[in-house]
N, C-alpha and C positions, 0 to 999 in steps of 0.2 A: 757431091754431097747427096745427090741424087742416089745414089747405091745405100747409103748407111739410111736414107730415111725409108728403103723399102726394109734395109737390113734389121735397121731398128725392133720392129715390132713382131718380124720374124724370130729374131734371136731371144726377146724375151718370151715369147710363146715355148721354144725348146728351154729357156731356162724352169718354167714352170710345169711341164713335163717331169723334168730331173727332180724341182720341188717334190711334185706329185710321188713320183718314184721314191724319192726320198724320204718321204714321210709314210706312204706303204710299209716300207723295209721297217721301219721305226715304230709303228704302230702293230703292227701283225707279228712283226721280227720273222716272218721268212727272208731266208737270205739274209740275215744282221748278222753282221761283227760290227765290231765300233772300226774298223779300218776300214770299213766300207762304207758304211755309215759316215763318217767326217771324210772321206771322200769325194761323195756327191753333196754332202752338205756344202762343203766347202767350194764346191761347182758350183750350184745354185745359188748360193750367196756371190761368188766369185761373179757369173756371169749375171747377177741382176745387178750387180755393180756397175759393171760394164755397159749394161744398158742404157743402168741412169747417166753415163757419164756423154754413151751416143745419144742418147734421147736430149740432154744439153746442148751436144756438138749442132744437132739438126736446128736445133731455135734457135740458137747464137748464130747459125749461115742464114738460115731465112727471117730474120731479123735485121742480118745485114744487109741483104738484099732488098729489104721492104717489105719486107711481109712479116703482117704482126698475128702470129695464134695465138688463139682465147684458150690461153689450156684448163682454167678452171683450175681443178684442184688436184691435177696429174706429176705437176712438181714437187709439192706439198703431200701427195701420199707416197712417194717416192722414196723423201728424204724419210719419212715413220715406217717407208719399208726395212733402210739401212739401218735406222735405229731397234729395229726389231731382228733384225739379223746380227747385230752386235750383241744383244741382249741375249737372244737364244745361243746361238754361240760362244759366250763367255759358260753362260748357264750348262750348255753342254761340256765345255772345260773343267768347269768344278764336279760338274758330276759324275767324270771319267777318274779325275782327281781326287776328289773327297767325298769317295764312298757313304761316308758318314750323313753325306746331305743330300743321298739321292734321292729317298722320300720324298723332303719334300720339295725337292728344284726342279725332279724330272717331270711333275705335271704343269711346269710355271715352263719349262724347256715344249713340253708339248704343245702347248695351250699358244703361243708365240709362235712358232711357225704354222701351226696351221692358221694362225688369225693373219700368217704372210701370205699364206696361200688366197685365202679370200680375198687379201687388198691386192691382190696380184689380179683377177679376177677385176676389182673396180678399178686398178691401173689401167688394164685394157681396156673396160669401158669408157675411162675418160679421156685416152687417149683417142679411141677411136670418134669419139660425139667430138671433139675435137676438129681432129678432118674434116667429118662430116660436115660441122659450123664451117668452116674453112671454104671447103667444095659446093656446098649451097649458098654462100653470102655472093 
């Protein structure tokens, strides 16, 4: 378990890159087609999933083991990250879909992932003040 807790916070740091990237192509539209664009969206969403699911695996092992983390509130912006990536993502669906309502979906599609990109941002920090409680107690 040792490998996934250093993998952890690595792999979401590259998934928030992809974010980052993601959201450039989207915002600037260099580089946009929507084939590439739900490509990496679908990365990004794909591997922050993924993370939350190791970032689980790691507490549920050192839990078992007897070690209890104070995660604060790293779980809980976690799950409002998936929820925000379910929302943007449907939002990008309909908007691919029902031209009719690009107006006004794609700044509520916009405004959603970049407000992921920020809790991606307080993710790591509470992850990391986390440890750090952990390693100083």
């Amino acid at each position: 378990m040792k490998i996934v807790s250093v993998f952890h916070p690595l792999f979401q740091c590259a998934s928030f890159v992809v974010g980052v990237y993601n959201a450039r192509m989207g915002l600037t539209r260099k580089g946009f087609t929507y084939q590439r664009h739900l490509r990496f969206g679908l990365l990004y969403y794909g591997m922050a999933a993924l993370g939350l699911i190791g970032g689980w695996l790691i507490h549920e092992s050192l839990e078992e083991a007897g070690i209890r983390l104070d995660m604060g509130p790293h779980l809980e912006v976690a799950l409002l990250l998936i929820l925000f990536f379910l929302l943007a993502g449907g939002l990008g669906l309909l908007i691919r879909y029902r031209p009719t309502l690009r107006t006004a979906l794609l700044p509520i599609h916009k405004y959603l992932n970049l407000a992921s990109l920020v809790l991606f941002v307080y993710q790591g920090f509470t992850g990391f003040s986390a440890l750090l409680r952990f390693m100083l107690s």
